[in-house]
Residue frames as qw, qx, qy, qz and C-alpha x, y, z in Angstrom:
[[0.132, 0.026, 0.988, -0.078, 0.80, 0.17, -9.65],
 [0.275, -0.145, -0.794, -0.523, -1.99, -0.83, -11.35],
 [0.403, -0.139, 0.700, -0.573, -5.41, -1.04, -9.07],
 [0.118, 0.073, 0.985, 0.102, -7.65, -4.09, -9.24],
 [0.540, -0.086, -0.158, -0.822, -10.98, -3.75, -10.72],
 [0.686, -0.028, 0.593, -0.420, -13.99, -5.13, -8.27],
 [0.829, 0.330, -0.207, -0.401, -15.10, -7.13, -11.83],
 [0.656, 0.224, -0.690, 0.209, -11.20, -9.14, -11.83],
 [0.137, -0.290, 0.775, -0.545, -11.71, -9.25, -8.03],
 [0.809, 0.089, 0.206, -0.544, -15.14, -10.80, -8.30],
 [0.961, 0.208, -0.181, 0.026, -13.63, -14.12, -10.59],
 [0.197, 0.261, -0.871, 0.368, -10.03, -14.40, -8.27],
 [0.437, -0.241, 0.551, -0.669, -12.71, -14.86, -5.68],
 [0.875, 0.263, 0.114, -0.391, -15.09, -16.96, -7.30],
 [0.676, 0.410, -0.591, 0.161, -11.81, -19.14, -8.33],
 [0.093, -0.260, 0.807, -0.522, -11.31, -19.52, -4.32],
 [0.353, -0.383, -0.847, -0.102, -15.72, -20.46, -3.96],
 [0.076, -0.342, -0.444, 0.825, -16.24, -17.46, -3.05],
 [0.133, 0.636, 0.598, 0.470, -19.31, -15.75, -4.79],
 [0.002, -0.593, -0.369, 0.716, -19.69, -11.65, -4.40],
 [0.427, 0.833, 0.328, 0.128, -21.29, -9.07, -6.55],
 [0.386, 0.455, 0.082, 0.798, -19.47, -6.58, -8.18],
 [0.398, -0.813, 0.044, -0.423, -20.99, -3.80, -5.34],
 [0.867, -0.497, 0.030, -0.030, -19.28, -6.42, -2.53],
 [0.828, 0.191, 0.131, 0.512, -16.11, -6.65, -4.38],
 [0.116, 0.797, 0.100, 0.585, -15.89, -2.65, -4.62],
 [0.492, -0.810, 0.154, -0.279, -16.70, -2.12, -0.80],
 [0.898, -0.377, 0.021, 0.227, -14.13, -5.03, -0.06],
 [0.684, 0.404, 0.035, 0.607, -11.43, -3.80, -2.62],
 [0.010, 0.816, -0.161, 0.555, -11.75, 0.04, -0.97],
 [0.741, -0.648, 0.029, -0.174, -11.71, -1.81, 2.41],
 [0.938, 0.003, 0.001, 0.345, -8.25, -3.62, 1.63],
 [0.371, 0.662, 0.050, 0.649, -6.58, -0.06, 0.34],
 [0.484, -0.765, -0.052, -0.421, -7.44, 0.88, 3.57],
 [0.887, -0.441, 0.106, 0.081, -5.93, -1.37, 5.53],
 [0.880, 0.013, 0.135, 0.456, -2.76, -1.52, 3.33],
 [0.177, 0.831, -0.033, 0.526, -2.41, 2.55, 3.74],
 [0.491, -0.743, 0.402, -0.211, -2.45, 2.47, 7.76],
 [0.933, -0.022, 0.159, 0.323, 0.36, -0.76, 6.96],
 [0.612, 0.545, 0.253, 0.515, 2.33, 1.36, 5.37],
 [0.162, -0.813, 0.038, -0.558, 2.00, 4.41, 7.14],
 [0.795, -0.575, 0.190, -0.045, 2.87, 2.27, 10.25],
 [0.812, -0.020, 0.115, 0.572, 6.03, 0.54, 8.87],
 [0.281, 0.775, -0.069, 0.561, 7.34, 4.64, 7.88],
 [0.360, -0.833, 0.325, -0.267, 6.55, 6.23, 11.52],
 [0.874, -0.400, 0.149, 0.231, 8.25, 2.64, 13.05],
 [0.771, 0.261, -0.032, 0.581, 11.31, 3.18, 10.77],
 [0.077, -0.895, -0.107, -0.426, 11.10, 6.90, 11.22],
 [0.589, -0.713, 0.105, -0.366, 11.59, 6.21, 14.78],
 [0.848, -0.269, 0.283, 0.358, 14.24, 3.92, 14.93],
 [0.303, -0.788, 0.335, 0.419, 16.48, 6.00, 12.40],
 [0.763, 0.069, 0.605, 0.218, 16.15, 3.79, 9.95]]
């Protein structure tokens, strides 16, 4: 999968009225990845654990 550059995250945003810099857009983009590893990693152990 493809990963978003902070530059095309910086004009979806700025299409919502949001306004960040290309530095803000980086820290937010590494912050999401984050978030959507331990998601991910949770939904494994939960199957895991049920047998699934």
């Amino acid at each position: 999968m493809e990963k978003i550059k902070p530059e095309k995250a910086v004009e979806m945003l700025k299409q919502k009225g949001v306004e960040v810099t290309v530095e803000q857009a980086e820290v937010i983009l590494g912050f999401l990845r984050k978030l959507a590893t331990i998601v991910v990693v949770q939904y494994i152990k939960e199957r895991h654990r049920k047998g699934i």
